[in-house]
Each structure stands twice: as structure tokens, then as C-alpha cells.
Backbone as a ProteinNet text record, in pm:
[ID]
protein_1_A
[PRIMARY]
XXXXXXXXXXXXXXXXXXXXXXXXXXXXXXXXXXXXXXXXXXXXXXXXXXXXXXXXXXXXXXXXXXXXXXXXXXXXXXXXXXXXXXXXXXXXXXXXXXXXXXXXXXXXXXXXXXXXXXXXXXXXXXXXXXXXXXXXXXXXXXXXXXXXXXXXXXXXXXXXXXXXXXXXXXXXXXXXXXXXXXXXXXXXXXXXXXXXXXXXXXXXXXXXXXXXXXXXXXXXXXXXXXXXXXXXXXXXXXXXXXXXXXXXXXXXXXXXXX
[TERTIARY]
-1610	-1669.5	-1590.6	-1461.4	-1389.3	-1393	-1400.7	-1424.2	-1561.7	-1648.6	-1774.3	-1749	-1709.2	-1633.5	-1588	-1453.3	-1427.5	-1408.8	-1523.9	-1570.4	-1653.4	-1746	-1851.2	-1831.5	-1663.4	-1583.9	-1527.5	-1490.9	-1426.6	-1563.8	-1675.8	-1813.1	-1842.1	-1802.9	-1804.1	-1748.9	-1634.6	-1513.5	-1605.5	-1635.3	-1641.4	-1821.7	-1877.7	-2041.7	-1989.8	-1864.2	-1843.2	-1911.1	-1948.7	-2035.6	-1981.3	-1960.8	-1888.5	-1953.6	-1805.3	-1805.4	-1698	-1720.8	-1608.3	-1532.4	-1383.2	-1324.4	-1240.8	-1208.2	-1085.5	-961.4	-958.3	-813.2	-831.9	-648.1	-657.5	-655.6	-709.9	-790.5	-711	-608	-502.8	-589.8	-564.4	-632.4	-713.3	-821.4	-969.1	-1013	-919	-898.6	-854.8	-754.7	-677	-760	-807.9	-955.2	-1057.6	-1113.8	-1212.7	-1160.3	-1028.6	-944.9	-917.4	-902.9	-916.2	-1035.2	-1172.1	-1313.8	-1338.8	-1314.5	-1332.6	-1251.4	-1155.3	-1040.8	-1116.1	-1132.5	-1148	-1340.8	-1405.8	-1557.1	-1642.4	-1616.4	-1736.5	-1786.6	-1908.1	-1992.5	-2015.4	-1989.2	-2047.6	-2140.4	-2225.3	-2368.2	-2385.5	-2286.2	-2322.4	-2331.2	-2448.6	-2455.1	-2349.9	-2247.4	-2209.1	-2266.8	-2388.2	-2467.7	-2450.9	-2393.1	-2343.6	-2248.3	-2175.6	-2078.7	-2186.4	-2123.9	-2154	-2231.2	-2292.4	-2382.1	-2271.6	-2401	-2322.2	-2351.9	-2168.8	-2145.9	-2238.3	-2340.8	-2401.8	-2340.8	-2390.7	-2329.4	-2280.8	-2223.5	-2125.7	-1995.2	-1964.6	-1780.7	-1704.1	-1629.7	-1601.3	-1414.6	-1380.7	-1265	-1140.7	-1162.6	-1036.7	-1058.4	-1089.9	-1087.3	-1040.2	-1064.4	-1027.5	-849.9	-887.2	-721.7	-738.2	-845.4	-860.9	-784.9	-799.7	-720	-620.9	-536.3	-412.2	-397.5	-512.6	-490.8	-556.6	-675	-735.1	-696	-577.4	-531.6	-504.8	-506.1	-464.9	-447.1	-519.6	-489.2	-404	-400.9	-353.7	-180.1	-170.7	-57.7	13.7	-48.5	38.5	92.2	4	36.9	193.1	170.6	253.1	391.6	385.1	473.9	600.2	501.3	567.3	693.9	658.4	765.6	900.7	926.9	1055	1080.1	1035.1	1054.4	1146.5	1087.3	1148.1	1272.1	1285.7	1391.7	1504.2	1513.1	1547.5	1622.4	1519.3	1611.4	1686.8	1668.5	1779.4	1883.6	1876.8	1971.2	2075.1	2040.1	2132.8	2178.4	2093.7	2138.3	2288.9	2182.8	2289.5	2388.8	2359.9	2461.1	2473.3	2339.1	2345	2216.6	2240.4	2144.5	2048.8	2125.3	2049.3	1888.1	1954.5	1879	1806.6	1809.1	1716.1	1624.6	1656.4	1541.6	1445.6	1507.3	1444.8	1319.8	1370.8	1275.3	1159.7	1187.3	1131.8	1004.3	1059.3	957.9	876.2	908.3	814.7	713.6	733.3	581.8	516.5	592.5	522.4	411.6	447.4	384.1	355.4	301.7	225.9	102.4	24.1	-127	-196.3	-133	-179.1	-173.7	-67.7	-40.4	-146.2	-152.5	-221.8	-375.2	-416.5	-567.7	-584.8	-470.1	-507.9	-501.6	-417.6	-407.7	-520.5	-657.1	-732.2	-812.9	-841.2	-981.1	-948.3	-1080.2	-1074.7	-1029.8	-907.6	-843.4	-772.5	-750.2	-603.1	-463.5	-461	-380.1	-242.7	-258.9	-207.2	-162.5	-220.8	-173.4	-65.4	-122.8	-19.6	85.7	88.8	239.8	293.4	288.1	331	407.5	306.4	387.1	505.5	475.9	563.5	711.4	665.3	826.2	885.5	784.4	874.5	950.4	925.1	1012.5	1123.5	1075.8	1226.7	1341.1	1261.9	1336.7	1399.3	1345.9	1387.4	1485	1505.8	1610.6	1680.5	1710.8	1846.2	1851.4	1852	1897.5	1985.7	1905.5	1997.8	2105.5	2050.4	2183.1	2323	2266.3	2399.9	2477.7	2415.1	2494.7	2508.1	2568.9	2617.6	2759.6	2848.7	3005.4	2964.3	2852.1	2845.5	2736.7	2681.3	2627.7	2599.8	2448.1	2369.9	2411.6	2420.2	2459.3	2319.8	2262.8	2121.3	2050.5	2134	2080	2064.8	2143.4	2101.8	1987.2	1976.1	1870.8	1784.8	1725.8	1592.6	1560.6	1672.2	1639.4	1580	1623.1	1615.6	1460	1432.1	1305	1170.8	1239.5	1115.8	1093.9	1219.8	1166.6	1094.6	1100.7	986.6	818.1	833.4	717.6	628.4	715	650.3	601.7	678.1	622.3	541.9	507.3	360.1	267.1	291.9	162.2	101.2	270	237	136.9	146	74.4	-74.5	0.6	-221.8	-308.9	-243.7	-336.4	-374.2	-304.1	-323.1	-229.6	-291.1	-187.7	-50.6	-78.6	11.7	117.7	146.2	227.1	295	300.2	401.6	533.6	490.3	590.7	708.4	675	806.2	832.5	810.5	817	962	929.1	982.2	1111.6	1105.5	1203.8	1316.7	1301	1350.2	1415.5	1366.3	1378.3	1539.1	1473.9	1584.3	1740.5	1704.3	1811.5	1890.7	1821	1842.9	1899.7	1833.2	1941.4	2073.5	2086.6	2206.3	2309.9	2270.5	2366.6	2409.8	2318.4	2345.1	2457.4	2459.3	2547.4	2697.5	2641.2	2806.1	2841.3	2778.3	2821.9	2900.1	2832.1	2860.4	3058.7	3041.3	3154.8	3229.7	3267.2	3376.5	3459	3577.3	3587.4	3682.2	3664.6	3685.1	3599.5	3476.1	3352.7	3354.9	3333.9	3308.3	3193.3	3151.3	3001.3	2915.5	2986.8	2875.4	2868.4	2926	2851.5	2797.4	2763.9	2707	2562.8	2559.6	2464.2	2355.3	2448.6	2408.2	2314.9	2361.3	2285.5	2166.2	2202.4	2063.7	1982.7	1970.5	1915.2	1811.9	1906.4	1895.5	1764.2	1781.8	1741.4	1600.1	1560.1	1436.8	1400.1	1459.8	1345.3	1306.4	1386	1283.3	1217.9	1276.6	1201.8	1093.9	1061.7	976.3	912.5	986.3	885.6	784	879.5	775.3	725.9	716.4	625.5	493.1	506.1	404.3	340.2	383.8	336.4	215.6	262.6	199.4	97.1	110.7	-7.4	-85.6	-65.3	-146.2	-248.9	-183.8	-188	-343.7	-270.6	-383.1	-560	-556.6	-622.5	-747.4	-640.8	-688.2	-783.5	-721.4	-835	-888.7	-895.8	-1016.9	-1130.5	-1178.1	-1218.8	-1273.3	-1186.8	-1237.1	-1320.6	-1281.9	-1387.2	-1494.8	-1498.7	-1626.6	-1697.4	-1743.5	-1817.9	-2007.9	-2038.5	-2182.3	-2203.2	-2343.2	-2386	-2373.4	-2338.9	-2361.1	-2378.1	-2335.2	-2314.9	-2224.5	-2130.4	-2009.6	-2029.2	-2179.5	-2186.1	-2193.1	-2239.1	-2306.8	-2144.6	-2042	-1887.1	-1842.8	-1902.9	-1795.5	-1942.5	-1877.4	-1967	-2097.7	-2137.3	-2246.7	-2198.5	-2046	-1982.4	-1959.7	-1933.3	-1795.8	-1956.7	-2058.3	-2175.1	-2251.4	-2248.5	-2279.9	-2263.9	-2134.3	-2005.4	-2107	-2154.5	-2169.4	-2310.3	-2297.1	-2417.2	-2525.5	-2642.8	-2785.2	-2759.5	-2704.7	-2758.1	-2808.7	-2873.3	-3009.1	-2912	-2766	-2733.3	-2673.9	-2700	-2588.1	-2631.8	-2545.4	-2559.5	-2577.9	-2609.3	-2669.7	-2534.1	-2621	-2484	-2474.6	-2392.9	-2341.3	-2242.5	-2297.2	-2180.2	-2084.5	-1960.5	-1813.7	-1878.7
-748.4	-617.8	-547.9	-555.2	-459.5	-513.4	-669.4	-781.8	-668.5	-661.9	-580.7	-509.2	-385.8	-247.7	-267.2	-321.1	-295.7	-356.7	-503.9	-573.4	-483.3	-409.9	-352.6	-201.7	-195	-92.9	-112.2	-291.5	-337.8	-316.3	-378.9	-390	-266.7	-121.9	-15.2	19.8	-8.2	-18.1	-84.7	-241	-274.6	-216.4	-181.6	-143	47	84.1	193	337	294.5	433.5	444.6	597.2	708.3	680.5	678.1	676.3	726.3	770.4	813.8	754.6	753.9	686.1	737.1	753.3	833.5	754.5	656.1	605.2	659.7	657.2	680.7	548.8	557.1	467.3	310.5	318.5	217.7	93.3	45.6	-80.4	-147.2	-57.3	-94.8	-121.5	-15.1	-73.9	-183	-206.3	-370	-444.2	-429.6	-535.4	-584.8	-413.6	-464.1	-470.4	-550.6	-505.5	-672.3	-716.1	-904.6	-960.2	-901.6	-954	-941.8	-838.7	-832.6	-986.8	-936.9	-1062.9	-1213.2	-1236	-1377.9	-1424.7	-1310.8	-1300.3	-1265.2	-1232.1	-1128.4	-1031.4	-1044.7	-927.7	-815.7	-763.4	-649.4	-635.5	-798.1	-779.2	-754.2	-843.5	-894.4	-767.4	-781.7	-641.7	-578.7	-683.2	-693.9	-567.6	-601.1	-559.6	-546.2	-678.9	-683.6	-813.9	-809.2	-908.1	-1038.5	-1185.4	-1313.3	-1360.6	-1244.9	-1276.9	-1379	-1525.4	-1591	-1539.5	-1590.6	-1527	-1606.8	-1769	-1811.9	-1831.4	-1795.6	-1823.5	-1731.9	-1605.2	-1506.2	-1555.3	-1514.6	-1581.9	-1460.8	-1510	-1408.8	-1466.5	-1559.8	-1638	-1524.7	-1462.8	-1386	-1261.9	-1230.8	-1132.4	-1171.3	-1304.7	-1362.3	-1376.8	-1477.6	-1489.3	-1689.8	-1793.2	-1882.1	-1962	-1988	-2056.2	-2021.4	-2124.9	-2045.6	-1966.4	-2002.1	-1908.1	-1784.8	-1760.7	-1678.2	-1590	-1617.9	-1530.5	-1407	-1311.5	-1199.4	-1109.7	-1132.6	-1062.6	-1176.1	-1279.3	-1447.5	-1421.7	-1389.8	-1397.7	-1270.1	-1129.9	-1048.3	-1082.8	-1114.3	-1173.5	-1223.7	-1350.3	-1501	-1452.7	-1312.6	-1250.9	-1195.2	-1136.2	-1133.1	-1190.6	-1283.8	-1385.9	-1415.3	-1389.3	-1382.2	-1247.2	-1105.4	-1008.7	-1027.2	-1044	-1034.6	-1126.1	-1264.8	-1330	-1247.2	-1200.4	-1122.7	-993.1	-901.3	-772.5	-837.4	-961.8	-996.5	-1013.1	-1088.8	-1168.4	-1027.5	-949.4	-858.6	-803.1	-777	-653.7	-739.5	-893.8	-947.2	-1065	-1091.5	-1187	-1314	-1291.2	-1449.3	-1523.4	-1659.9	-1759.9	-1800.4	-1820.9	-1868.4	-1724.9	-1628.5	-1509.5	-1494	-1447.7	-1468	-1570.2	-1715.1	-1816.5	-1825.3	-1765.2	-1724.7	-1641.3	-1487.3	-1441.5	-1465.8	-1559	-1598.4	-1689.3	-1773.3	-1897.2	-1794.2	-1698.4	-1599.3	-1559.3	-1505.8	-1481.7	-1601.2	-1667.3	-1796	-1849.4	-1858.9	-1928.5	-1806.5	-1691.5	-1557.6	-1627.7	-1595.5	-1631.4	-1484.8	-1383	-1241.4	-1243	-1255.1	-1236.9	-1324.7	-1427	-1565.3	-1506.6	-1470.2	-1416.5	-1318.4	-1197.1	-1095.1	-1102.1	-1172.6	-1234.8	-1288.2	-1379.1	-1420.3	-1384.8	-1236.8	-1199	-1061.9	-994.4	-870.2	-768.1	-767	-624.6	-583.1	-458.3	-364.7	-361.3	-451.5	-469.5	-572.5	-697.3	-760.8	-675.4	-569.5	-449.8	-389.8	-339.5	-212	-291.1	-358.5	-458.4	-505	-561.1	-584.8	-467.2	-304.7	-214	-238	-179.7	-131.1	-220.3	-346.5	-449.1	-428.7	-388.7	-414.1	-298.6	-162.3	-81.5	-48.2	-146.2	-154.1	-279.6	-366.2	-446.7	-392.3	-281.8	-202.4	-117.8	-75.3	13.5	-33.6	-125.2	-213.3	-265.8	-317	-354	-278.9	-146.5	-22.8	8.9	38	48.6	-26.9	-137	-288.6	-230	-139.8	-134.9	25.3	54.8	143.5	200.3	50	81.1	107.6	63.2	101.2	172.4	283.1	417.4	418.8	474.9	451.4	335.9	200.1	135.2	43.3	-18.5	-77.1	-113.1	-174.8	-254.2	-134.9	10.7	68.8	141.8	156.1	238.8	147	43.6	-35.7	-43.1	-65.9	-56.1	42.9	129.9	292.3	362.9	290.4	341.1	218.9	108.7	33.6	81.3	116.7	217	279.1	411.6	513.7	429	344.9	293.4	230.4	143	122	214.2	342.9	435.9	438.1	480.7	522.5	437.5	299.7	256.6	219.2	213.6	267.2	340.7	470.6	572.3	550.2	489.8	514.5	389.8	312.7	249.4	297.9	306.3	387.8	511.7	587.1	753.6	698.6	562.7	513.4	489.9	465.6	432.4	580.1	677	797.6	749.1	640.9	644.7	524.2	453	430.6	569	639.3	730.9	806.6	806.2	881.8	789.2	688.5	593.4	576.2	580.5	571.8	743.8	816.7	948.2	1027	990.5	944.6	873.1	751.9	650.7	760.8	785.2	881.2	1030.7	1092.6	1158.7	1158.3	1063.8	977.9	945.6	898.2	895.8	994.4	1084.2	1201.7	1288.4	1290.8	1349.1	1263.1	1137.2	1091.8	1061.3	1141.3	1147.9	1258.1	1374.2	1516.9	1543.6	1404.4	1440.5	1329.4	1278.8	1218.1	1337.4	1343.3	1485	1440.4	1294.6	1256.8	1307.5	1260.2	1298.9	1464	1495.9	1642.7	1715.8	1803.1	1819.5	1828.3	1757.9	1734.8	1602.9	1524.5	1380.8	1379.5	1442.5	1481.5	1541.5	1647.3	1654.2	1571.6	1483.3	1345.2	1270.4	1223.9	1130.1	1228.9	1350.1	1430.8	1419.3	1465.9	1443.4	1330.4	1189.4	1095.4	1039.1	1087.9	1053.8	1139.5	1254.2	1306.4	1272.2	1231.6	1198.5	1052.7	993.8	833.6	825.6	932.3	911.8	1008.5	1124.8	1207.4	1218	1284.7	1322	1144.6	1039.5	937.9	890.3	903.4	845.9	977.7	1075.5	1175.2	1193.1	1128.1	1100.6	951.3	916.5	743.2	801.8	836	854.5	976.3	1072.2	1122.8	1046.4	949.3	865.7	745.8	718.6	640.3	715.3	848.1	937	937.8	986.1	987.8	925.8	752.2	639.6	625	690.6	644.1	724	863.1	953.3	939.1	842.1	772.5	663.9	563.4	520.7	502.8	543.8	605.9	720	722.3	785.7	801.7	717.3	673.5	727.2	799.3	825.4	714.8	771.4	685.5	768.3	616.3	742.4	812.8	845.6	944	1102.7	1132.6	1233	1311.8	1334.9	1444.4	1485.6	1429.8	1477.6	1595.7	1621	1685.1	1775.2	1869	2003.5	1939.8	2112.7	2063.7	2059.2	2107.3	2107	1935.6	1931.9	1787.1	1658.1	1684.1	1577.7	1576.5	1727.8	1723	1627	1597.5	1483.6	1339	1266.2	1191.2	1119	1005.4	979	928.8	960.3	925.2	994.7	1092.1	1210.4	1336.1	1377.2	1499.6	1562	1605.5	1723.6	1722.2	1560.9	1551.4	1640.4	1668.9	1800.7	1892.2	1877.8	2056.9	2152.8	2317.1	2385.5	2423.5	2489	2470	2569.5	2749.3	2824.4	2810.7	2871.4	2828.5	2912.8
1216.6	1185.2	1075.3	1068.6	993.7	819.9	862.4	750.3	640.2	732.9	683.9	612.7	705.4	645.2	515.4	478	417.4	257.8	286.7	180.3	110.7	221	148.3	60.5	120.4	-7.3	-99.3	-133.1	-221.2	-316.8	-243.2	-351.4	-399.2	-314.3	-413.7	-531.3	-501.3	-654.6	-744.6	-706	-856.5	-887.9	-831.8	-895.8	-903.8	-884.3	-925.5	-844.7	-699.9	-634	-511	-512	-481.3	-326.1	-223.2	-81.7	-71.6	104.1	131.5	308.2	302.6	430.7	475	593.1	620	595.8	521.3	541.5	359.3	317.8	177	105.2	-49.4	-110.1	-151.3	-165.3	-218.4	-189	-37.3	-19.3	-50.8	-12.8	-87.1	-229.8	-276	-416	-500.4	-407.6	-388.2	-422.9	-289.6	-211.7	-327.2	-399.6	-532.7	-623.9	-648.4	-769.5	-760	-620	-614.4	-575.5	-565.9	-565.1	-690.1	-789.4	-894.5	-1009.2	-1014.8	-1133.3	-1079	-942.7	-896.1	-930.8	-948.9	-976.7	-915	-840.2	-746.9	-841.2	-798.7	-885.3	-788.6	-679.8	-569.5	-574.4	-494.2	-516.5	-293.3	-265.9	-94.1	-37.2	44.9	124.1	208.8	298.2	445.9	503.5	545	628.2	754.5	819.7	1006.2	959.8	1077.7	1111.5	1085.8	1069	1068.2	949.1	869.1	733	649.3	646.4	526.6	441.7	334.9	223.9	88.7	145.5	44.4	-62.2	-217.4	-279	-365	-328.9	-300.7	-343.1	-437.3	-431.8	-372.6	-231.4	-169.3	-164.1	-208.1	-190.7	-254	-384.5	-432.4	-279.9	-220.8	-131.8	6.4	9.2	114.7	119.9	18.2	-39.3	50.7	39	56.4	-23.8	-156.3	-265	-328.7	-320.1	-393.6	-489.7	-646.1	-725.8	-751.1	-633.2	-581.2	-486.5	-439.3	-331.9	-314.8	-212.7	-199.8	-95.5	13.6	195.2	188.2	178.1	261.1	173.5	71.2	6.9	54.7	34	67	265	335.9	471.6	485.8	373.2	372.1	343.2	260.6	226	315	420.6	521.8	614.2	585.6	676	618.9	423.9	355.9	354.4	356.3	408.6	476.5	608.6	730.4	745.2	671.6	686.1	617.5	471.6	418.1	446.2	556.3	608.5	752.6	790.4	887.1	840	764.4	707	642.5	559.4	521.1	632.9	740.8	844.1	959.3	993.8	1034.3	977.8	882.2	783.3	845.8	956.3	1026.9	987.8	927.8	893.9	1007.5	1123.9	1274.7	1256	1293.1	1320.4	1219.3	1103.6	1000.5	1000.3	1007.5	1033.8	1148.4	1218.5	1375.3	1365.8	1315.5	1258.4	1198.3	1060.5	962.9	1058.3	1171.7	1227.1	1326.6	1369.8	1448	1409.9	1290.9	1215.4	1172.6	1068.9	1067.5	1139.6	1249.4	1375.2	1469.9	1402.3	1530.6	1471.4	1583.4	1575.5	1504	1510	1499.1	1351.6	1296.6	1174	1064.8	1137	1072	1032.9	1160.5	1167.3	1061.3	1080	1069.1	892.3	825.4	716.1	624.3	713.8	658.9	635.2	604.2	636.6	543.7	497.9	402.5	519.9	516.9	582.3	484.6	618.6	543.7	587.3	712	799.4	660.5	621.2	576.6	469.4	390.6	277.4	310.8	469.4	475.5	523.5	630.5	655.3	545.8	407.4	312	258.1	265.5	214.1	307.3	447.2	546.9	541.5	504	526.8	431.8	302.1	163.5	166.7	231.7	224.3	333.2	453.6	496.3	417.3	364.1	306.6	202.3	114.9	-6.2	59.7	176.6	293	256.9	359.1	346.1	247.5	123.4	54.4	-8.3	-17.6	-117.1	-27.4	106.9	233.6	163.8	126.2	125.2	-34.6	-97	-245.7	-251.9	-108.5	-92.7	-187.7	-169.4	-219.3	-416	-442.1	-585.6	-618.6	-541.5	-570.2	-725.2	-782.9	-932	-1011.3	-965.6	-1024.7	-1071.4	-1125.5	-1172.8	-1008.9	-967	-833.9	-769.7	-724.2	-620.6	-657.7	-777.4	-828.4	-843.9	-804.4	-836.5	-722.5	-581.9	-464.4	-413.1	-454.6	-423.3	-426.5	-614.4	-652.6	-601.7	-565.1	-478.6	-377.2	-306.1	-152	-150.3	-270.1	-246.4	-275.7	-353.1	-445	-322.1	-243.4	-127.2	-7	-23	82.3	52.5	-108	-154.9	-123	-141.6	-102.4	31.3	157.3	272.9	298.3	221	259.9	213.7	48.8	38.3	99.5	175.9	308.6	370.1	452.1	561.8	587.7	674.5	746.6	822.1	879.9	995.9	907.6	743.3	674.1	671.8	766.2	752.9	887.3	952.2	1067.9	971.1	844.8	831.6	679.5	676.6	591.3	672.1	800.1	887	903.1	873	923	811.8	736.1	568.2	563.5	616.6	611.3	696.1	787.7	837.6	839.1	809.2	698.9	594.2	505.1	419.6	471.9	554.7	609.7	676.1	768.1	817.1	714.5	572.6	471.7	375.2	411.6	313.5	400.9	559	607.3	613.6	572.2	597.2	451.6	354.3	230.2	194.1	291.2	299.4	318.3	434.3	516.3	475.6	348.8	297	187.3	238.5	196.1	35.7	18.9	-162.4	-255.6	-188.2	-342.8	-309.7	-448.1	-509.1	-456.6	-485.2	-414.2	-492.9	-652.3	-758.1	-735.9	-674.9	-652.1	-614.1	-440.1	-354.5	-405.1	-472.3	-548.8	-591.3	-691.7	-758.5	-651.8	-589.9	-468.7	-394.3	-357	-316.6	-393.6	-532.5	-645.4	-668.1	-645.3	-689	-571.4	-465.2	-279.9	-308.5	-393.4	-364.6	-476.2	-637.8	-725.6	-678.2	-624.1	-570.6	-475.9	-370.2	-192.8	-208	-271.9	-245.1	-422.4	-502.8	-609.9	-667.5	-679.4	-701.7	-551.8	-478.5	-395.8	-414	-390.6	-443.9	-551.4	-654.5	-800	-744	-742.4	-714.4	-594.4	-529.4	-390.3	-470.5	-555.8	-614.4	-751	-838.2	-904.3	-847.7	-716.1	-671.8	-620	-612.8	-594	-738.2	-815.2	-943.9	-1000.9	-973.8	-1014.6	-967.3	-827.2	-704.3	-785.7	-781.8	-821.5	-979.8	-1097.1	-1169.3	-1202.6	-1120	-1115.3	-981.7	-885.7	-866	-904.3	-975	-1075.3	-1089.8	-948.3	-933.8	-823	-798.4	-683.4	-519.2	-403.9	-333.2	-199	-95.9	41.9	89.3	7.8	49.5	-28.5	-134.3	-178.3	-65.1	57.1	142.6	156.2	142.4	214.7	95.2	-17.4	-129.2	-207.8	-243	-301.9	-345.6	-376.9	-511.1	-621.8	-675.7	-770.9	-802.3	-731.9	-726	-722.4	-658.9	-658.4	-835.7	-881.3	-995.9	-1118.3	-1107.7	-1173.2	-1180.1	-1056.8	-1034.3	-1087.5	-1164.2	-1197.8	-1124.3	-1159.1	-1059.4	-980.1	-927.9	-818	-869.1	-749.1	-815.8	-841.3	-841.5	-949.3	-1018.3	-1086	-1223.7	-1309	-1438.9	-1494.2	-1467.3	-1396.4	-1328.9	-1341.5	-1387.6	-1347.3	-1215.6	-1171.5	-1048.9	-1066	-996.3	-1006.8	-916.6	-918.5	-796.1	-727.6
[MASK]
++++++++++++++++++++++++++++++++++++++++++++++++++++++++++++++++++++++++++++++++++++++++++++++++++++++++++++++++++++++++++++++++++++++++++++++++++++++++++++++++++++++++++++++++++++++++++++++++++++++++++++++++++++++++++++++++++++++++++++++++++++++++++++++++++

């Protein structure tokens, strides 16, 4: 069912008409952003669950072929993630591989991987930014140095797109947030650095954790709103101002006082 859902929002992107969802737009965009490059034209209805796809090229959405891939890859992704933030956190090879064969071999992950979701998106965000955590965590002893600052600014980059999946991408927002507070107080309380270093790193902690993740989740807004640009079934949700905009609906052009 959800397969449905949200194919039949990728097919909005690319024929360009205006719907609306309660989750925010990132994914879906994804979604018609790899039906699109791989050749889908957003012709398939998904009408109900089980409709064959015929001769539908539905494979870049799927993420079936390797060079077509894209739920199936960001998924697969998963599993060096996760080997990855063990491995830094515990510096043990056993445990990290352990990890690594858990997902591997979850039946959940596998499924949930193969199919036009959003699930395989947002877990991709969600790991990459604990993996972007700890990493910067680990290049602690050399504070603005290239590496902490790339770590730093992937963290936020991944909140953002946490977020523009899904809402649920605020509980590692919260988690990172945290992190970040925890170090800012035991930055506070090294009574070597100045409190213009101190500074420095606050500074440094809200233009990556907050002003660009808010740039980028506004950013992704933007293009949503760009290109849907065509009448559809999400006009009844937004003005007569804002429907005016939209082409083929009864009030394009129209004026329309505030």
C-alpha cells in the first residue's frame, strides 16, 4: 500500500502537479528525482496495491539494478554506517562486524529496502548523522581543523534531511542536540580555553547544527513549491491566492485580493 502512496508522489514530481502530504517533501522528491534519471515518464496510476507495473519502468525507484538503484542502495548503506559508528565508539573489530551482520541479515531492513518507501531515506538520513556525531565527537583533540568541520557540517546536513522526510527525524535532532550540549558544557568547564574559544565552538555548533540545517529544510521547500507548479489534488489545502499560481486551475491568473 505505501509502495502506492508514494510512487504515485514520485509521479507527481516528475508530471509537475501540485499535492499535498503531511510528511515534509525531501523523500518524495528523491523518489521522482530516481523514477525520473532511470526513465520513468509518471505515466502509472498506482491506483491500489498489486497493479502490474507492465511495461512501466519502475526499476530506478525500486532500486532493482545496480545502476538503477536507489531505496535498495540508500538501505545497503546502512549496514557500513552502522559498522562504522561501532567501530569508532568501541574500537572493537568483533563488535562492529557483529553489528554490521545484524542488519545485513534483518529481514526488516531487507524488505523495507525494496520497495518505493521512505523508510530506507530516512534511516540513511538518521545513521548518517549519528555516524557524522561521532565522528566529529572523535576529532575532538583538534577542534576547526578540516576534518572536524566537514564532520560537523555533514551532521547538520543530515539532520536536514532527517527532517525533510519525515517529522520523526526530530528525535535524532534531539539526540545530536544534546551531544552538543554535553560538550559545550564540558568545554565551558575547562578552565584553559578563553571564553573566546568557547565562543568559537558555540558559534561554530549553531552555524552547522541549526542555521544550515534550517537553510537546507527551507531550501527543500522551495523546490517543492517550484516545481509543482500544475494543478492537482492538493489545491483544495492552500488559498485562492496560492491556487491562482498554479497552472490549469480555475484561478490561474486571476486576481485575487489578500
Amino acid at each position: 500500500w505505501d509502495e502506492t502512496h508514494f510512487g504515485k508522489m514520485g509521479s507527481y514530481y516528475i508530471n509537475r502537479t501540485f499535492f499535498f502530504d503531511v510528511h515534509p517533501p525531501l523523500g518524495k522528491m528523491l523518489i521522482g528525482l530516481a523514477g525520473y534519471l532511470s526513465g520513468y515518464d509518471g505515466t502509472f496510476p498506482f491506483q491500489k496495491p498489486g497493479d502490474r507495473y507492465e511495461q512501466h519502468n519502475y526499476v530506478g525507484m525500486r532500486g532493482v539494478r545496480l545502476y538503477r538503484l536507489f531505496c535498495a542502495f540508500l538501505g545497503s548503506c546502512l549496514a557500513p554506517f552502522a559498522y562504522l559508528t561501532v567501530l569508532e565508539l568501541s574500537k572493537s573489530l568483533p563488535a562492529a562486524l557483529l553489528t554490521a551482520f545484524i542488519l545485513i541479515f534483518d529481514t526488516g531492513c531487507i524488505t523495507l529496502s525494496q520497495y518505493i518507501l521512505l523508510d530506507p531515506i530516512l534511516m540513511f538520513f538518521l545513521m548518517g548523522a549519528v555516524l557524522s556525531m561521532v565522528k566529529c565527537n572523535s576529532c575532538a583533540d583538534r577542534p576547526f581543523s578540516a576534518s572536524w568541520w566537514f564532520w560537523l557540517s555533514l551532521t547538520g546536513v543530515n539532520l536536514a534531511g532527517a527532517m525533510g522526510v519525515k517529522f520523526v527525524g526530530l528525535f535524532v535532532v534531539l539526540l545530536v542536540g544534546l551531544n552538543t550540549i554535553y560538550d559545550l558544557w564540558d568545554l565551558l568547564g575547562n578552565l584553559s580555553l578563553s571564553l573566546v574559544v568557547f565562543g568559537k565552538h558555540l558559534l561554530a555548533r549553531v552555524l552547522c547544527l541549526i542555521l544550515l540545517p534550517l537553510a537546507l529544510y527551507m531550501a527543500m521547500f522551495a523546490v517543492h513549491f517550484t516545481v509543482l507548479n500544475k494543478s492537482g489534488p492538493g489545491d483544495g489545502f492552500f488559498s485562492s491566492a496560492f491556487q491562482s499560481q498554479l497552472i490549469g486551475n480555475n484561478l490561474h491568473n486571476v486576481s485575487v485580493p489578500e
